[in-house]
N, C-alpha and C positions, 0 to 999 in steps of 0.2 A: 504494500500500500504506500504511494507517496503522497504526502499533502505538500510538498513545495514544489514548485516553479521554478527550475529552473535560472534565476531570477533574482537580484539582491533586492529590498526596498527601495534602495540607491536610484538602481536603474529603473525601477518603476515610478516614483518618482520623477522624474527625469522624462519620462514618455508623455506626461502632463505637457511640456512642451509643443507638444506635433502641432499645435495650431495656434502657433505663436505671432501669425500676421494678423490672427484675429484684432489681438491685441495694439499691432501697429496701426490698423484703419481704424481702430478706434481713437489711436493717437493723434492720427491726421483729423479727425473726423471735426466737422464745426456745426452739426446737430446733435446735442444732449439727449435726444431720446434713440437716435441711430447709435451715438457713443455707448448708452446703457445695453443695448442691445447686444452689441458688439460684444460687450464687457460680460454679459450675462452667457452667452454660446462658447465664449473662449470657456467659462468655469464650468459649464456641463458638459464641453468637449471630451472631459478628461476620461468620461463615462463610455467613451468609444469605445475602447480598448478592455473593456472588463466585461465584454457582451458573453464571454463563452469562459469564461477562467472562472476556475472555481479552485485553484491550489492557491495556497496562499504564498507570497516571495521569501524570502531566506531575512531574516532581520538582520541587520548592517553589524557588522563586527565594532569594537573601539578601535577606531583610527581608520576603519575603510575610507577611499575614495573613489569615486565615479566622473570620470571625464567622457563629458560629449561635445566632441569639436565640429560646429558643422558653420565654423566662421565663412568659411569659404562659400557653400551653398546658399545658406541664411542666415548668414552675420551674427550670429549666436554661439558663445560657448560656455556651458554649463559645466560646473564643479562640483561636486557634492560631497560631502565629507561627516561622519558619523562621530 
C-alpha cells in the first residue's frame, strides 16, 4: 500500500504557480472588478492539479530545498526551502 506521491510538499507547493500570468493581467489590469477576478481564478487555479491524487506528498525534510527555474520561459524562479 502506498499513500505518498511520489512528491515533496516543496514541489507541490511550487505547482500552485502554473498560472502565474493570471496574476500579471491582473497587475496590468485598470478594472477593479476584472483585477478581482483575475485574482480570485489565479487562487482556485491551484485546485487543477489535485483533480485525481488522492496520495498524499512526502512532508519537506529540515533544510530541504526546491528550485524551479523557469526564468527563461516565464520570468519566474521559485525557491523553496523547509
Amino acid at each position: 500500500v502506498n499513500f505518498n506521491e511520489p512528491l515533496s510538499m516543496l514541489q507541490r507547493l511550487t505547482e500552485d504557480l502554473e498560472y502565474h500570468e493570471l496574476l500579471d493581467k491582473a497587475a496590468r489590469c485598470e478594472n477593479s472588478l476584472e483585477q478581482m477576478c483575475l485574482v480570485a481564478a489565479f487562487s482556485v487555479s491551484s485546485y487543477s492539479t489535485t483533480v485525481h491524487r488522492t496520495a498524499k506528498p512526502f512532508n519537506p525534510l529540515l533544510g530541504e530545498t526546491y528550485e524551479l527555474d523557469r526564468l527563461e520561459e516565464f520570468g519566474y524562479r521559485s525557491l523553496c526551502e523547509q
